[in-house]
N, C-alpha and C positions, 0 to 999 in steps of 0.2 A: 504494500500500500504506500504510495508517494504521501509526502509531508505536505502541509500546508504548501510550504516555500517551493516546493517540486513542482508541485500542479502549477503554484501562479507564474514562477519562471517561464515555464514550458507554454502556457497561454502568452501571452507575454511579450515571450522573445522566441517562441519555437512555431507559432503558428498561426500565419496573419488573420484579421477579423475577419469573419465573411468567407473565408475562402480564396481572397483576392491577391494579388502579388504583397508581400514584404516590403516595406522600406528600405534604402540601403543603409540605416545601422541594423536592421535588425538581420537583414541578409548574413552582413558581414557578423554581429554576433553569434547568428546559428552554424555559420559556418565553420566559427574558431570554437564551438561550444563545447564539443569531448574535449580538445585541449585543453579549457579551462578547465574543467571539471577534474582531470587528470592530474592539472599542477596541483588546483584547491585539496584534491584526496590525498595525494602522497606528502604534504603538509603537514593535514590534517588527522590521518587516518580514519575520519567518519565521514562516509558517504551522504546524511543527513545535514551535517555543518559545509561541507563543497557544496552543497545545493543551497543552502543558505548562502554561503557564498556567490554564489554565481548570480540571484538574485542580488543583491548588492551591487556586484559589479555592472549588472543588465541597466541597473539603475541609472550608475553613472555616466555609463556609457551613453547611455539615450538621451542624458543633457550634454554631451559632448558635441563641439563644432566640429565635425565631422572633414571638410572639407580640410582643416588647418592640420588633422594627423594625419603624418605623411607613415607610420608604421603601425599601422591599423593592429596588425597582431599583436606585436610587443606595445602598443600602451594599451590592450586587454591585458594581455600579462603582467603588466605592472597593478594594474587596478586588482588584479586578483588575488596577487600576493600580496599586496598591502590591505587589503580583504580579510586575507589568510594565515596574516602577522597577527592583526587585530582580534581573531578568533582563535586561533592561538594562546593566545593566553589569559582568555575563557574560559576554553578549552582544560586547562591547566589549573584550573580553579575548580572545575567541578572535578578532576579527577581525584584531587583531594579527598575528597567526598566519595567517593564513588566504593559501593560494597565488593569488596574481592581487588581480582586482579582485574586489570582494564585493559583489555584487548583492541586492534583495530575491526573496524563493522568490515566482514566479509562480503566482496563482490561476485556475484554469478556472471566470468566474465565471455566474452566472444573467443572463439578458437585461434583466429589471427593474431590475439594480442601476443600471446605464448610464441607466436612464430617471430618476436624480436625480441633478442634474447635481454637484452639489456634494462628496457622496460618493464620486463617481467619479472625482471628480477628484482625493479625497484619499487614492485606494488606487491610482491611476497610477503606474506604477514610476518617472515621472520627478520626481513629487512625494513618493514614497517615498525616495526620492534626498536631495531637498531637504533633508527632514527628519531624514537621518540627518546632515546638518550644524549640527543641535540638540542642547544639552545634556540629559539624561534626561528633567531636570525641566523644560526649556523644549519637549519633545518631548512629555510630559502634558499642559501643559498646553494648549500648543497644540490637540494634538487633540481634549481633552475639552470646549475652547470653540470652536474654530472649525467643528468638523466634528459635536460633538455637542451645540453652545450650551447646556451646563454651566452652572449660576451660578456667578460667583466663590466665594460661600462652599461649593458641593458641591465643586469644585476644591478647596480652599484645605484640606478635610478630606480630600481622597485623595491631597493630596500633602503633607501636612505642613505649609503654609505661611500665613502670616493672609492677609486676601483682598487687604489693602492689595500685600502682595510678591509674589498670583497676578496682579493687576493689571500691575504693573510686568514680571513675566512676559511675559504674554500680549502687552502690547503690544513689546515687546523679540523675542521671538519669532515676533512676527506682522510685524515690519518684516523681521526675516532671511528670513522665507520669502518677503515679497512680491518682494526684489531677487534672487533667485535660482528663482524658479516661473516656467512657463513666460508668457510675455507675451500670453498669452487662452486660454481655455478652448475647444479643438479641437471640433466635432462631430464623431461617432461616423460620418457621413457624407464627412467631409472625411477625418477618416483610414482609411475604408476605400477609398477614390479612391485616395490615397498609396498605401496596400496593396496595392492591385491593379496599379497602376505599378511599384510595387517588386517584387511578383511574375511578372511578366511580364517583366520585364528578368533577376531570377534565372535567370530558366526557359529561357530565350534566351541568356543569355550576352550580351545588348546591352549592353557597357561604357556609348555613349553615353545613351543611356534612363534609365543609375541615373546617370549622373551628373545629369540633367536632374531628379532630383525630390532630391540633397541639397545641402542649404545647403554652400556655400564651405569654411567651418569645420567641418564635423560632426565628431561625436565619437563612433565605434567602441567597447563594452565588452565584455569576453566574460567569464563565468562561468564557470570550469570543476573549479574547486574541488582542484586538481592532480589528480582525476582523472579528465577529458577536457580533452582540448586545445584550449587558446582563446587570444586573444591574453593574454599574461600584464603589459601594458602598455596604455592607452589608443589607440587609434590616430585620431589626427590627420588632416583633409583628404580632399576629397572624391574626390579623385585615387586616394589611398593606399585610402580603404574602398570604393572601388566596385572598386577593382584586386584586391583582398583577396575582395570577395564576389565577383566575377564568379568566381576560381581554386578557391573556397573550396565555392560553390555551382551549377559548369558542368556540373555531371553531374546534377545533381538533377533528378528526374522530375515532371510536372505531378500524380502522383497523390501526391509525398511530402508537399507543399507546401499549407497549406489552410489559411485562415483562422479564427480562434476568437476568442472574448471573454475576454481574460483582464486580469484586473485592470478588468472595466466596460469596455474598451477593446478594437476589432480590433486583431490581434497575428497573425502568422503561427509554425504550426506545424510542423516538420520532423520527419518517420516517417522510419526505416529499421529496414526490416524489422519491418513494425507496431510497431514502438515508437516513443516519443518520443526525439528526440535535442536538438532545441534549441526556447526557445520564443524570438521573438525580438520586442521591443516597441520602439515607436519614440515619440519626441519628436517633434512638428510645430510649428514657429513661422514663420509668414506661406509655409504654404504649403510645405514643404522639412522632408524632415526634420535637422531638428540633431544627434538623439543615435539611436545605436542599440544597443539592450540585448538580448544574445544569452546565456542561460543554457541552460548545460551540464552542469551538476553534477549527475548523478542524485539527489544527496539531497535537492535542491532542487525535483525536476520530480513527488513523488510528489500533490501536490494537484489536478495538471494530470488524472488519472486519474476526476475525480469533482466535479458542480459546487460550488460552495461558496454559501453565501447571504450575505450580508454586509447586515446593519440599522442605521439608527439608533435 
């Protein structure tokens, strides 16, 4: 179900009154509009706040003198990340708050995204992870040069900064993410192998099987936003999370269980009772998975409903 802010966007700036031709701002905003949405999400990690966003941005763009931007795309981009900044640290205030662990909201994404590898890798929930151990502005920046190779100076204007101090940025936050991202880039192949090991041992109840594909160490997170239930602490050891899913998912039927592309990435799905109850994504490093991210939160799962496009 889209948000308030989804639906009026989308009226809005996605589909002229009447049926009749577009404006050309509005032209040129639907045309740039998965790009926005894509810088606002890898941000922000809630698909609900980039829609908020972009509403924002549609805003100001549509009192813009139109004729006097001569780079129509990059001042959307700057408008969005200055958008993006400012919810951001919102953003950061409710998480305070917030019951459990705080995961990013899972997108149901298109098959083509997966086929560039670099972007998909930088909407992976476990590289979305990464980057929420970036500060706002080292989180802009990051994205808008490494994932959308930005120049310094379009940077340096959508985030306020001269280019010397995006510079200094960039490589500052390009070192935090390298020592904390996963240790090589997984094919889309390799983790649907894990997937299907890991499903198969669900579905069975094989304690030994899932211990067989997680790393020693793995690390259990559940999402449930206090309202469903998940672990409300990280859970440690391969022992303790296969003991955990085997009690947690022994009754699960092979028709609840199914694989989808969510976030660029196979991700396993959980129905009950035709609805969605959990999407659940995994980290793989040499083979094993490390980290498993199981979101619960219904407010979290309404993107799952409908695929999304994600652009550079």
């Amino acid at each position: 179900m889209k948000s308030e802010h989804s639906a009026r966007t989308e009226d809005t700036a996605g589909r002229p009154a009447g049926g009749g031709r577009a404006d050309p701002a509005t032209e040129v905003f639907v045309a740039h509009r998965n790009l926005l949405f894509t810088v606002a999400y890898e941000m922000l990690g809630s698909a609900a706040d980039a829609e908020d966003v972009l509403q924002e941005t549609w805003l100001r763009w549509a009192g813009a003198d139109l004729p006097t931007v001569r780079d129509r795309r990059a001042y959307l981009v700057r408008i969005t990340t200055r958008q993006a900044l400012s919810r951001l640290r919102t953003l950061g205030r409710r998480k305070e708050s917030y019951v459990g662990p705080w995961l990013p909201e899972p997108l149901f994404t298109a098959p083509d995204v997966a086929e560039d590898v670099e972007p998909a890798d930088s909407v992976s929930m476990a590289m979305l992870l990464v980057m929420e151990t970036l500060t706002p502005t080292e989180r802009a920046v990051f994205v808008l040069r490494e994932v959308f190779d930005l120049g310094y100076d379009e940077i340096a204007e959508a985030v306020g900064k001269s280019p010397a101090a995006v510079r200094q940025i960039a490589h500052r936050a390009r070192g935090h993410v390298a020592a904390r991202r996963p240790r090589g880039i997984v094919s889309p192949t390799e983790t649907r192998d894990v997937l299907d090991a890991f499903q198969r041992a669900a579905e069975t109840g094989d304690l030994q099987s899932l211990l067989d594909i997680l790393a020693p160490d793995v690390v259990l997170l559940g999402d449930g936003g206090g309202v469903k239930q998940a672990v409300l602490r990280p859970v440690v050891g391969a022992d303790k999370v296969a003991r955990l899913l085997t009690a947690g998912l022994g009754r699960v039927s092979a028709a609840s269980l199914r694989q989808a592309q969510v976030n660029a990435h196979p991700a396993l799905i959980l129905r009950l009772g035709g609805a969605i109850d959990t999407v659940v994504t995994v980290r793989i490093d040499d083979g094993l998975i490390t980290r498993l991210y199981a979101v619960r939160n219904p407010q979290k799962l309404s993107y799952m409903q409908r695929e999304t496009a994600l652009r550079r």
